[in-house]
MILUM-784831 format. One record per residue: residue in one letter; y, x, z of N, C-alpha, C in turn. Coordinates in steps of 0.05 Angstrom, whole numbers, padded with zeros to 5 digits, always signed. Each point is the difference from the previous one (the first is absolute). Layout:
! MILUM-784831
AYXZYXZYXZ;...
! end
This chain:
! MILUM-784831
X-02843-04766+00732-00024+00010+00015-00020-00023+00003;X-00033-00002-00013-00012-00018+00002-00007+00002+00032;X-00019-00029+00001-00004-00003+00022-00026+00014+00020;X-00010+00009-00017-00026+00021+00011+00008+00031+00006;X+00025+00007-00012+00014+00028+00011+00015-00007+00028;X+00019-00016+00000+00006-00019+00025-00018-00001+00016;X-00018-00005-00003-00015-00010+00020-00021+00029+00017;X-00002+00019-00018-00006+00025+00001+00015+00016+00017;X+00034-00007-00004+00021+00021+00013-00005-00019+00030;X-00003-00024-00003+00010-00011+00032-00029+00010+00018;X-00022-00007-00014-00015+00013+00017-00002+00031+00009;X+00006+00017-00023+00008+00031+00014+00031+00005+00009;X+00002-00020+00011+00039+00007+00003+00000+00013+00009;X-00019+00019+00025+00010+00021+00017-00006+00031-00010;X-00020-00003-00027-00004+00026-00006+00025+00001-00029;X-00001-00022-00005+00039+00001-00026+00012+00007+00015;X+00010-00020+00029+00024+00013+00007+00005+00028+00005;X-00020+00013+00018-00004+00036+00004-00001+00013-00023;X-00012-00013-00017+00005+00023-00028+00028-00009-00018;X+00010-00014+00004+00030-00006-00013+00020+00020+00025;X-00006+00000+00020+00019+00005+00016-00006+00031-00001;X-00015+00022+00009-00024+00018-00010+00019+00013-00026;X-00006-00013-00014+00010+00013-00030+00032+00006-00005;X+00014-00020+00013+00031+00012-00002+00005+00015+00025;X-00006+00002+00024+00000+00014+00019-00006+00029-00012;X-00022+00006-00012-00008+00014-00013+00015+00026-00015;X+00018-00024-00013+00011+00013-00026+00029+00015+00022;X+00007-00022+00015+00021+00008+00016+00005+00025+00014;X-00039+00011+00011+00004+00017+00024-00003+00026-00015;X-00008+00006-00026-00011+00014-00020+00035+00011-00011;X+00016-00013-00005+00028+00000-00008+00012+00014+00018;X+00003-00015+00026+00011+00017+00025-00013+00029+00014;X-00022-00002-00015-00013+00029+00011+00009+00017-00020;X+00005-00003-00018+00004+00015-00029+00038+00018+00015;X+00011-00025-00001+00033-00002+00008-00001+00017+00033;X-00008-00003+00012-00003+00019+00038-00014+00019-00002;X-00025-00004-00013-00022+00026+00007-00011-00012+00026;X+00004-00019+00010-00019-00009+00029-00034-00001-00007;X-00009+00019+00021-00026-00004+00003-00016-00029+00001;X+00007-00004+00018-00007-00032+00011+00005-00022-00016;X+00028-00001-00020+00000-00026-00014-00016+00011-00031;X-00014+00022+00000-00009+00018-00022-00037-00017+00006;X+00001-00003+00027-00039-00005+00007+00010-00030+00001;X+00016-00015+00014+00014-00027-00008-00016-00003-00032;X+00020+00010-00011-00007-00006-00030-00028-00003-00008;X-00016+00023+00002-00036+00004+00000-00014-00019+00010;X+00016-00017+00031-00022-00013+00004+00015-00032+00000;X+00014-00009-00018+00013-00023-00017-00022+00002-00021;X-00001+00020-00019-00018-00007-00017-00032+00004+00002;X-00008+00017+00028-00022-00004+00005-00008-00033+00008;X+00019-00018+00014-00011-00023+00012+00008-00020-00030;X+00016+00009-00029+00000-00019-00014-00034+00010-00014;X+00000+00019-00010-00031-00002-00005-00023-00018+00012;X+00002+00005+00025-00015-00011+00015+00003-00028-00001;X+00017-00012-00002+00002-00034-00006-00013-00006-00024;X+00004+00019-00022-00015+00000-00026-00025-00001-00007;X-00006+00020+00021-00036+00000+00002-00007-00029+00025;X+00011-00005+00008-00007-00021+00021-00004-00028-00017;X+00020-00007-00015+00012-00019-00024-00021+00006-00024;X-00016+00022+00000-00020+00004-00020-00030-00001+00004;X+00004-00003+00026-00021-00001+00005-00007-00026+00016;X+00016-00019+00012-00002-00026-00004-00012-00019-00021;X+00015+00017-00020-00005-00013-00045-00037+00014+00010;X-00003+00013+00001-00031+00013-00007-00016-00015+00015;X+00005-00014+00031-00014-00003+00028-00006-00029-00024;X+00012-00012-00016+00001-00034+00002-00019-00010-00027;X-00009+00027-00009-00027+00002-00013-00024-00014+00005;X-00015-00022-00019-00012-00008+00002-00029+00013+00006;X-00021-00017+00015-00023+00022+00003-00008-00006-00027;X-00017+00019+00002-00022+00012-00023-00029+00001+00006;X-00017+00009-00015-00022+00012-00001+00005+00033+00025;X+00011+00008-00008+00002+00029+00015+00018-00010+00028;X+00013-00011-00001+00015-00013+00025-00007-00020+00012;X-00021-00012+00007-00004-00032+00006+00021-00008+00020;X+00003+00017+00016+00026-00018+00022+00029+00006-00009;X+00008+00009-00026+00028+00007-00016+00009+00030+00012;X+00031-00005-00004+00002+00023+00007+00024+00010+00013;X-00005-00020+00026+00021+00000+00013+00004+00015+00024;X-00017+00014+00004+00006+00024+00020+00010+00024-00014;X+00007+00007-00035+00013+00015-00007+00026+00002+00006;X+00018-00014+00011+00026-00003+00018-00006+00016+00016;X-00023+00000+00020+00003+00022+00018-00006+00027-00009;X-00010+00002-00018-00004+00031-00004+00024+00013-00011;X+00025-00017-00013+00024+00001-00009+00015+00006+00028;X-00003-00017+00017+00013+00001+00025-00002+00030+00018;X-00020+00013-00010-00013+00035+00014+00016+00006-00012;X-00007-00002-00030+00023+00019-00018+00027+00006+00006;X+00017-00024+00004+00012-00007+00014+00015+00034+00029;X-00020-00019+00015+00004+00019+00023-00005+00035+00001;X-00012+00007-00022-00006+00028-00012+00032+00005-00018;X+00013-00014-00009+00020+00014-00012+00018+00003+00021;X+00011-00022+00017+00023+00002+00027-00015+00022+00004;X-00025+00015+00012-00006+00021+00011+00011+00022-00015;X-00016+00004-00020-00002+00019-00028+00025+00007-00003;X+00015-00010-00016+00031-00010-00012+00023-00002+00015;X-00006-00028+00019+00031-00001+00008-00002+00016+00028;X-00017+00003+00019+00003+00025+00021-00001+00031+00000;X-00024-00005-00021+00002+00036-00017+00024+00010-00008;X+00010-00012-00021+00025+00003-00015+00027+00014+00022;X-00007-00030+00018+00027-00002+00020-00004+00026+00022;X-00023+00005+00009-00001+00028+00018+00002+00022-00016;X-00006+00001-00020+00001+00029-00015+00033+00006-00008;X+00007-00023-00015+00037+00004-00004+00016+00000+00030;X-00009-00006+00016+00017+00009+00023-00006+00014+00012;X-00022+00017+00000-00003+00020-00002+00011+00028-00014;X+00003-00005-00023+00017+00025-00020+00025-00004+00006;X+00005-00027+00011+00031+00000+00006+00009+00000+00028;X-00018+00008+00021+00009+00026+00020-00002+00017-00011;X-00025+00017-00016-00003+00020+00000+00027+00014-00024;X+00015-00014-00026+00019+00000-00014+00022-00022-00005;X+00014-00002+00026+00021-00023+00005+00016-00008-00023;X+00006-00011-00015+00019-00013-00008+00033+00005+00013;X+00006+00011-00029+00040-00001+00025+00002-00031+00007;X+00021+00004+00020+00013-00036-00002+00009-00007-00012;X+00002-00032-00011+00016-00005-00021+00006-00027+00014;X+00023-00014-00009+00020-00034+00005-00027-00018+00001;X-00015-00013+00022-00011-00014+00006-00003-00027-00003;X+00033-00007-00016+00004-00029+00000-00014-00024-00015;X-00016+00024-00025-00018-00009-00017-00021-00010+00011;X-00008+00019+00014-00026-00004+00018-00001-00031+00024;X+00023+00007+00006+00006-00029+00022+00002-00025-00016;X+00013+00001-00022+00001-00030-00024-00029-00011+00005;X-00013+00023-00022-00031-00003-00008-00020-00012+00027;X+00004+00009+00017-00018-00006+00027+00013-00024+00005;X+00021-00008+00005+00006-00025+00008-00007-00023-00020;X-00003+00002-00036-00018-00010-00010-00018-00012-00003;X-00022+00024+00008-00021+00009+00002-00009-00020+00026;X+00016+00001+00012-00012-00018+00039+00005-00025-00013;X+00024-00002-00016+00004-00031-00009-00031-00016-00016;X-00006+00021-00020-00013-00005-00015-00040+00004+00016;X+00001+00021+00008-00027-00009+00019+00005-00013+00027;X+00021-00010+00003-00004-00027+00022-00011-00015-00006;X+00015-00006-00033-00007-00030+00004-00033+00002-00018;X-00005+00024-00011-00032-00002-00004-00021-00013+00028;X+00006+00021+00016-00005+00004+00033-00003-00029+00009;X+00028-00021-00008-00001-00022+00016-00023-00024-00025;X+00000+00013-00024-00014-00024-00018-00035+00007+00015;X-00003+00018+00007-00022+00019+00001-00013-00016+00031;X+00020+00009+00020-00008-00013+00017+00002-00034+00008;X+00016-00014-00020-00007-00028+00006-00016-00008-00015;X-00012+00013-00016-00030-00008-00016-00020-00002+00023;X+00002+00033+00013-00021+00001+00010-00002-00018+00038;X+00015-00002+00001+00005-00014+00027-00006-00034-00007;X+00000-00011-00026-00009-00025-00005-00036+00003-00002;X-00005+00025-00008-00033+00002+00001-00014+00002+00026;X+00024+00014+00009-00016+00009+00028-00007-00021+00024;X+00012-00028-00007-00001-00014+00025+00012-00003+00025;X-00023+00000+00020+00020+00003+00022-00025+00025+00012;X-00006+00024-00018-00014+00021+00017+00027+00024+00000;X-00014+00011+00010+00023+00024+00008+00004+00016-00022;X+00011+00014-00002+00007+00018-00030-00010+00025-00007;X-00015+00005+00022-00018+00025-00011-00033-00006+00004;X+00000-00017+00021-00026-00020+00000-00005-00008-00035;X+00028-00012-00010+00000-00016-00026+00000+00025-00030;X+00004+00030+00007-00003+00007-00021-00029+00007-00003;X-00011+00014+00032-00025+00005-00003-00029-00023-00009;X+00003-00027+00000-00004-00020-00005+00005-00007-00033;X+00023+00008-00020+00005-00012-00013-00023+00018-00027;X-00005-00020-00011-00023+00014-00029+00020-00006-00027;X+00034+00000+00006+00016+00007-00025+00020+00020+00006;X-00015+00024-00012+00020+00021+00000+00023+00004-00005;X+00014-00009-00020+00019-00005-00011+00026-00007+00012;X-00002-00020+00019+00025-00004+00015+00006+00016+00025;X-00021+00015+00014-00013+00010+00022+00014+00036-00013;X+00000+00000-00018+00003+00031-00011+00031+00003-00013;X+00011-00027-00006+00030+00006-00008+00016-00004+00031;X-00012-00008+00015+00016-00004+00022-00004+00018+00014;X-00013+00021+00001-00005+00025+00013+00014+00021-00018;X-00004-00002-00023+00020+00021-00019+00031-00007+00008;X+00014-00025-00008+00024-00006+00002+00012-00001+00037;X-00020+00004+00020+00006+00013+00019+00006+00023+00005;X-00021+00021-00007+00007+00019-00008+00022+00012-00013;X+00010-00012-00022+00023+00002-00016+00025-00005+00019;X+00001-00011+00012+00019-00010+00018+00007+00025+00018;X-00019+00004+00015-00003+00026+00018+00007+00024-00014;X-00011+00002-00019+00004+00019-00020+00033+00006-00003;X+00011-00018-00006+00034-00009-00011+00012-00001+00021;X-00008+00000+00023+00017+00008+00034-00008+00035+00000;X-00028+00001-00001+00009+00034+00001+00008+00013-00019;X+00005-00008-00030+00017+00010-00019+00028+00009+00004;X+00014-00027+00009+00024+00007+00013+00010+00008+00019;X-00021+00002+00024+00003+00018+00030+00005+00033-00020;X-00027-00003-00020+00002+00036+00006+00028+00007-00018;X+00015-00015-00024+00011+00008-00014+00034-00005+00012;X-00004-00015+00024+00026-00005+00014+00003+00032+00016;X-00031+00008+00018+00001+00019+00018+00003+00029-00020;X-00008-00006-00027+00003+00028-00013+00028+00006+00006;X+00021-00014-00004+00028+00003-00008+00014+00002+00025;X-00009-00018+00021+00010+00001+00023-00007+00031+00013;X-00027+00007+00007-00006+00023+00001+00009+00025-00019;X+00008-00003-00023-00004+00023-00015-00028+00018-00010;X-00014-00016+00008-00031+00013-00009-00013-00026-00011;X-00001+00011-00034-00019-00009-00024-00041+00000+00013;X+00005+00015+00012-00029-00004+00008-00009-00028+00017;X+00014-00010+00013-00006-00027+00007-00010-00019-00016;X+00022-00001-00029-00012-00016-00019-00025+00008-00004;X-00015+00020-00007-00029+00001-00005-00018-00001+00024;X+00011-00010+00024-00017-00002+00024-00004-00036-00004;X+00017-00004-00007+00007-00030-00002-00025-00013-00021;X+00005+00022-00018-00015-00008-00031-00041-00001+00018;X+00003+00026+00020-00028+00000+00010-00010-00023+00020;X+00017-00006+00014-00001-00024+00013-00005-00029-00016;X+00016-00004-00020-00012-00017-00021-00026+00003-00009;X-00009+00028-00012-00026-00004-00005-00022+00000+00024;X-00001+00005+00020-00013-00007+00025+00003-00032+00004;X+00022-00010-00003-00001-00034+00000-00020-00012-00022;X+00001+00011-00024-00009-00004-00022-00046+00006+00009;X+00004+00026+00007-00030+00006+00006-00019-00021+00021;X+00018-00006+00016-00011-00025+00025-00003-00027-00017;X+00026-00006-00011-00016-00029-00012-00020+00002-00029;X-00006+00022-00012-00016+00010-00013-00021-00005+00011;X-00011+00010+00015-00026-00004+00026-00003-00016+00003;X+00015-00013+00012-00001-00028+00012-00016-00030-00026;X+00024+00008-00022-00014-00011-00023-00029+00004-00017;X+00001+00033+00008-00034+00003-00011-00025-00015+00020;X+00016+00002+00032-00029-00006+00023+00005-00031-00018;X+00021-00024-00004-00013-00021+00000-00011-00012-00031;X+00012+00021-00023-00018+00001-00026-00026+00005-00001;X-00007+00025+00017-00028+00012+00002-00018-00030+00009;X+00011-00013+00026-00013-00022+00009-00004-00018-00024;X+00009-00010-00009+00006-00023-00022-00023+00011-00020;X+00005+00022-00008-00021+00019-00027-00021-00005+00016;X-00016+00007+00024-00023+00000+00010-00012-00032+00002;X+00018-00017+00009-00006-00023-00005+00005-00012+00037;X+00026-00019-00004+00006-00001+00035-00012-00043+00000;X-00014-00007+00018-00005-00021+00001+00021-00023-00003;X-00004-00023-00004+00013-00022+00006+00014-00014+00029;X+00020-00009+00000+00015-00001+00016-00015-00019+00027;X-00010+00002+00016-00005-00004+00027+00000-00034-00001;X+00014-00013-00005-00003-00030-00003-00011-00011-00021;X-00003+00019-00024-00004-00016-00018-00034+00010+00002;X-00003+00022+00013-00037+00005+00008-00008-00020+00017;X+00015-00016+00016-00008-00018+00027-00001-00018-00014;X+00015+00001-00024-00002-00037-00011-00024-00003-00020;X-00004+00016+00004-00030+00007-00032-00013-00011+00023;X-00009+00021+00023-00017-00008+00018-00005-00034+00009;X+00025-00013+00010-00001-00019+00014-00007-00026-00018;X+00002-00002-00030-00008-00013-00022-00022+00004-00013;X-00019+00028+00004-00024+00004-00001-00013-00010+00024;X+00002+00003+00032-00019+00003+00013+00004-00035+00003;X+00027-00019-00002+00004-00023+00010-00018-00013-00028;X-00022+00009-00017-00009-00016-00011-00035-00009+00006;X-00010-00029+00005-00021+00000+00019-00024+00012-00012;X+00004+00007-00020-00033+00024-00018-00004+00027+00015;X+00025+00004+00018+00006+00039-00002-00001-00012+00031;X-00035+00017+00012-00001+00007+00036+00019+00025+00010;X+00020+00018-00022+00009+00025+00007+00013+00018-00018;X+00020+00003-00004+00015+00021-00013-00004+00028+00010;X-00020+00016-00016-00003+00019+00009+00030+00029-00004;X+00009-00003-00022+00022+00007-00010+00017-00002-00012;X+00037+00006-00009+00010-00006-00019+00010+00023-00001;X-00004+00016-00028+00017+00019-00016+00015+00004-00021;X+00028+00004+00004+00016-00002-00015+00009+00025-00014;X+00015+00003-00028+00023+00021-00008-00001-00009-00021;X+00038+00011+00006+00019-00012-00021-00007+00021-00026;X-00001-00020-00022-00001+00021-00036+00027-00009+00005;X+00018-00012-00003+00023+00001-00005+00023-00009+00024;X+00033+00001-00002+00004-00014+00018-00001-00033+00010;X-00006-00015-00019+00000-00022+00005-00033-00017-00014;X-00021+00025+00004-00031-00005-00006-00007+00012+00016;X-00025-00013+00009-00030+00001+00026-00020+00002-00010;X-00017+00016+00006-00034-00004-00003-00004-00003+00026;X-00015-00016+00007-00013-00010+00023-00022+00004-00001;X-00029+00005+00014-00020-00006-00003-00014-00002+00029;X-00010-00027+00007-00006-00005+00025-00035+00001-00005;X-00008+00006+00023-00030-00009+00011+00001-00017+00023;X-00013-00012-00009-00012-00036+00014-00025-00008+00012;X-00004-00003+00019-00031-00010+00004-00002-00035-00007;X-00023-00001-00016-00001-00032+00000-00018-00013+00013;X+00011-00023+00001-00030-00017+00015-00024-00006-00012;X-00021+00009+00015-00021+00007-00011-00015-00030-00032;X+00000-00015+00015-00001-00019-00009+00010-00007-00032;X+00025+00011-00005+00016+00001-00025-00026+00016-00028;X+00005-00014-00017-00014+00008-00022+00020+00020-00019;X-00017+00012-00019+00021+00016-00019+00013-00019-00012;X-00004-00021-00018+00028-00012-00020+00014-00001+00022;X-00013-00028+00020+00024-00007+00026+00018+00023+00014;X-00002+00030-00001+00009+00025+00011+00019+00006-00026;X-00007-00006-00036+00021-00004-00020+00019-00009+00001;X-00001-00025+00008+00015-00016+00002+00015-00003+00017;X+00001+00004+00036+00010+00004+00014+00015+00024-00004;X-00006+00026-00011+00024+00022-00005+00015-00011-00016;X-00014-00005-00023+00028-00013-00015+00023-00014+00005;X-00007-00024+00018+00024-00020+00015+00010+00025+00029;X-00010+00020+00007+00015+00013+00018+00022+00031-00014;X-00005-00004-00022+00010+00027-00021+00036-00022-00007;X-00012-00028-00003+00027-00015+00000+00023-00009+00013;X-00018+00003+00027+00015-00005+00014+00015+00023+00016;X-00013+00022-00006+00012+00028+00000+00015+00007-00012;X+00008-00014-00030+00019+00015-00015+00025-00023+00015;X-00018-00024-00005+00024-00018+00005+00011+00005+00025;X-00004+00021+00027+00013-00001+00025+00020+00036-00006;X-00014+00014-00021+00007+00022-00008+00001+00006-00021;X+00028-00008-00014+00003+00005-00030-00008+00025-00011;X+00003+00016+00018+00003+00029-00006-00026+00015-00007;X-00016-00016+00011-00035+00009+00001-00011+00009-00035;X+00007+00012-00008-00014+00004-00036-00026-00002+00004;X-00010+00017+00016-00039-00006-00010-00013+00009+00035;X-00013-00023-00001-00019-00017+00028-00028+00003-00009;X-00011+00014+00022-00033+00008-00001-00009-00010+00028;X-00019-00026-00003-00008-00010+00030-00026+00004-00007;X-00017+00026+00020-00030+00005+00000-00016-00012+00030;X-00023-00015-00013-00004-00014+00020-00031+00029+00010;X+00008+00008+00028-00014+00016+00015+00001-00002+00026;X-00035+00002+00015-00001+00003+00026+00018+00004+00015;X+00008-00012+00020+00025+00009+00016-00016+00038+00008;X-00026+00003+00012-00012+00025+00006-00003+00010-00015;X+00007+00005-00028-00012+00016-00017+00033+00012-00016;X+00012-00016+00010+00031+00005-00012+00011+00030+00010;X+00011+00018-00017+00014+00023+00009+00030+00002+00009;X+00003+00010+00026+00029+00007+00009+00012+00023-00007;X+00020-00003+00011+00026+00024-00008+00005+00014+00024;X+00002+00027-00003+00008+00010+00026+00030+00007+00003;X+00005-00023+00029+00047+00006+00003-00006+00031-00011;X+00030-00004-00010+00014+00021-00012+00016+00025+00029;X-00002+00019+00003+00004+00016+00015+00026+00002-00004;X+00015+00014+00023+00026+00009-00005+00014+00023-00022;X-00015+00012+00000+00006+00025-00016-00007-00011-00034;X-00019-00028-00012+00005-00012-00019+00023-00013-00006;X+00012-00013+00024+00028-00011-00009+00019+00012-00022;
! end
C-alpha cells in the first residue's frame, strides 16, 4: 500500500471504519432475516446498507470537494461535501426510515410464524460488536475536534460533516440493535410476531429524527454558516490593531470548504493614508491574516467610511 492511499485511509478512518463495519453487518442481518423471517433484523439489514452507501457518497464527495478552483469556481469546490451531506440525510429519511416503517408495518399487518431466534441473537451481538467499535472510532475522532466545547454546541459549530453524520448514524445503529432484539426477544416471549414489526417501526422513527436532524445542519452548511466566533475576533483584532485603520467597520465570514474561509472585512482608514500606502498596508495585513489563520483561502479588506458601511440585521429566532 503506497503512501498517499495510507495517508488517505488515516485521514478518513472514521468513514472506512463505518463502512467496513456497515458492510459485513450488512451481509450478516440480510442472512438472518432470510433464516427467521424477523421483521426488524429484515430493516436492520436495509439500514446497514443504507449507512454503507452513505459513507460512499460522503468518501465521494470529499474526492470532488478537493477540486481545484477554476474559471467557473473561483473559490473551488468545497462546499460540494455539503450538498453530499443533504443527500446524505434524504436517503436515512427516504430509504432507511421509509423502508423500515413500511416493512413493519406489513409485518403487523401479515406476521411472520415464529421461528429459532438464535440466529438472530448471534448476528446482533456481532453487529453491536462491530458498530461499537465504528461508534467508538467515530466518536474519538470527533471528541479530539471538538475541544473542550460541549458536544452538541460542537456539532452545531462544526463545518465537517462527515464525522458529525457517522456518529449520529452509528448511534442510531446502536439503538437500532437494542430495539432489534427487545422486539425479537418479546416476539417469542410473548407469542406475538407483531412486536417484531413494531420494533422494525420504532427503528425507522429512530432513523426519521436523525434524518432531520442531519438535513437542519446540511441545509445550514449548503446556505453558507459563518466562521467560527474566534477566528472572526481574530481577523478583527489584527485588522483594527493596525495604526492606518480609525475602525473596523465589519468582518464577514463563510466557509467554501471545511477547512477554507472567505473573509471579507470593511475598514475605515485614516484619512490621511494615500491609495499605494492603503496597497500596501492591505497587503502586509492579508499576511498577517493568513499567517494568524491558516485556514483563511481568500481575504478582501475594503477600505470604507465607517458611516457609509452596511450592517446586518441579528438573526431572529425562528432563523435559527
Amino acid at each position: 500500500m503506497d503512501q498517499g492511499l495510507t495517508a488517505r485511509i488515516r485521514e478518513n478512518i472514521v468513514l472506512y471504519g463505518a463502512l467496513a463495519a456497515n458492510l459485513g453487518i450488512g451481509v450478516a442481518k440480510f442472512v438472518a432475516a432470510g433464516i427467521t423471517g424477523s421483521s426488524s433484523m429484515l430493516t436492520e439489514g436495509v439500514h446497514s446498507c443504507v449507512d454503507s452507501g452513505n459513507q460512499i457518497l460522503l468518501l465521494y464527495g470529499q474526492h470532488r470537494a478537493k477540486r481545484a478552483p477554476d474559471a467557473i469556481h473561483p473559490f473551488g469546490y468545497g462546499r460540494e461535501l455539503y450538498f453530499w451531506a443533504f443527500v446524505v440525510a434524504i436517503l436515512i429519511f427516504a430509504v432507511g426510515a421509509g423502508v423500515s416503517v413500511y416493512e413493519g408495518y406489513l409485518h403487523i399487518l401479515e406476521p411472520e410464524p415464529l421461528r429459532d431466534p438464535l440466529v438472530n441473537y448471534i448476528v446482533l451481538a456481532i453487529a453491536v460488536a462491530l458498530e461499537g467499535s465504528s461508534w467508538f472510532i467515530a466518536m474519538r475522532e470527533f471528541a479530539k475536534a471538538k475541544g473542550g466545547e460541549g458536544w452538541w454546541q460542537a456539532i452545531r459549530q462544526s463545518k465537517d460533516p462527515a464525522g458529525f453524520i457517522v456518529l449520529f448514524e452509528d448511534s442510531a445503529a446502536l439503538a437500532g440493535l437494542v430495539i432489534a432484539a427487545i422486539g425479537v426477544w418479546a416476539s417469542h416471549a410473548f407469542a406475538d410476531p407483531r412486536i417484531d414489526g413494531i420494533a422494525s417501526i420504532l427503528i425507522g422513527l429512530i432513523l426519521g429524527l436523525v434524518a432531520m436532524l442531519l438535513a437542519r445542519e446540511a441545509k445550514g452548511l449548503l446556505i453558507g454558516e459563518r466562521a467560527d466566533p474566534k477566528v472572526v475576533e481574530t481577523v478583527r483584532g489584527i485588522v483594527a490593531a493596525h495604526p492606518a485603520i480609525s475602525a473596523v467597520n465589519h468582518v464577514r465570514t463563510i466557509h467554501t470548504a471545511p477547512d477554507a474561509i472567505f473573509v471579507a472585512v470593511s475598514a475605515d482608514f485614516v484619512d490621511s493614508i494615500t491609495m499605494g500606502e492603503g496597497e500596501t498596508i492591505i497587503e502586509q495585513m492579508e499576511d498577517r491574516l493568513r499567517d494568524a489563520v491558516p485556514i483563511l483561502s481568500s481575504i478582501y479588506i475594503r477600505p470604507e467610511k465607517r458611516e457609509n458601511a452596511a450592517t446586518l440585521t441579528p438573526p431572529t429566532a425562528s432563523a435559527e
